[in-house]
N, C-alpha and C positions, 0 to 999 in steps of 0.2 A: 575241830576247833580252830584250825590253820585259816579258814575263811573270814576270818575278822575277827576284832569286838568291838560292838558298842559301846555306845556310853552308859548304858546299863549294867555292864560289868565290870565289878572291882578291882581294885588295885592288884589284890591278891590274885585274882584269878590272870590279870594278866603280869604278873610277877611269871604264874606255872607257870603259862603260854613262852613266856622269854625262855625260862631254864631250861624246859622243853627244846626249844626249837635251839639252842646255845649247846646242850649235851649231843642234838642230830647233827647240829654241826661239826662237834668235833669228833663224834663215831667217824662220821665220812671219812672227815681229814687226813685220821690216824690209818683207818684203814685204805687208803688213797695209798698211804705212804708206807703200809705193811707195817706199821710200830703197831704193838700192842701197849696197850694204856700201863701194864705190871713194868714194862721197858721204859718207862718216860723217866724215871728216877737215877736211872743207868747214863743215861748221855747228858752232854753237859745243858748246862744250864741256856746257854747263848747259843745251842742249834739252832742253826739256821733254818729248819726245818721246823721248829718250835715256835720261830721266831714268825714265820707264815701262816702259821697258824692261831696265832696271836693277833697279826692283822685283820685274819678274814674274822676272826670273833667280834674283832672291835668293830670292825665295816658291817656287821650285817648281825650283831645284836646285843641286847643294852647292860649285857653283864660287863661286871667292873673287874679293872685292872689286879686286882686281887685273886678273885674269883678264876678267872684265865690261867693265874703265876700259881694256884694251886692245884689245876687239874692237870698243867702240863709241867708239875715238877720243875718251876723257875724259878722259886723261893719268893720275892716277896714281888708287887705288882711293879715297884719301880723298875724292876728288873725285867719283867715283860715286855715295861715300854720303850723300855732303851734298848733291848733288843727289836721290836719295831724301827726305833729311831736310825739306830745303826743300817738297816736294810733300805729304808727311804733316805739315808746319805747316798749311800752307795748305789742310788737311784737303780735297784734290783726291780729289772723289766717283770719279772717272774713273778714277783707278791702281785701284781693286778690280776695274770692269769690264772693264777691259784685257785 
């Protein structure tokens, strides 16, 4: 189903297709980074390493600031994105190659 949709398919079905390809994104990530997902609750909130992974969600697909700040244990989505924010001040080379 990765090879497209038309416009013959519904909203819903491309809601799956996001949530899908949004939870492979973040299998990689975590395992990229050796954290298991039961660990995410454990370290803080504003890891940096949360905080990259929060980027590449947003960069590459449509689930929301919420949605992100709940699977990666960051409490509420503003806080997701101020951890983004924080890391493109600090113009961190790393979040593009991530």
């Amino acid at each position: 189903m990765e090879q497209g949709l038309g416009k013959h398919h519904g909203g819903l079905e491309r809601q799956e297709t996001a949530l899908a390809q949004a939870e492979r994104l973040l299998a990689e990530a975590l395992r990229r980074r050796q954290v298991r997902p039961e660990d995410l609750a454990g370290r803080p909130k504003g890891d940096r390493r949360k905080a990259r992974i929060v980027f590449r969600l947003r960069e590459e697909t449509t689930m929301t600031w919420d949605w992100i700040a709940e699977k990666l244990a960051m409490g509420v989505g503003a806080y997701a994105a101020h951890g983004v924010r924080v890391l493109q001040a600090r113009n961190d080379k790393s979040v593009m190659r991530d």
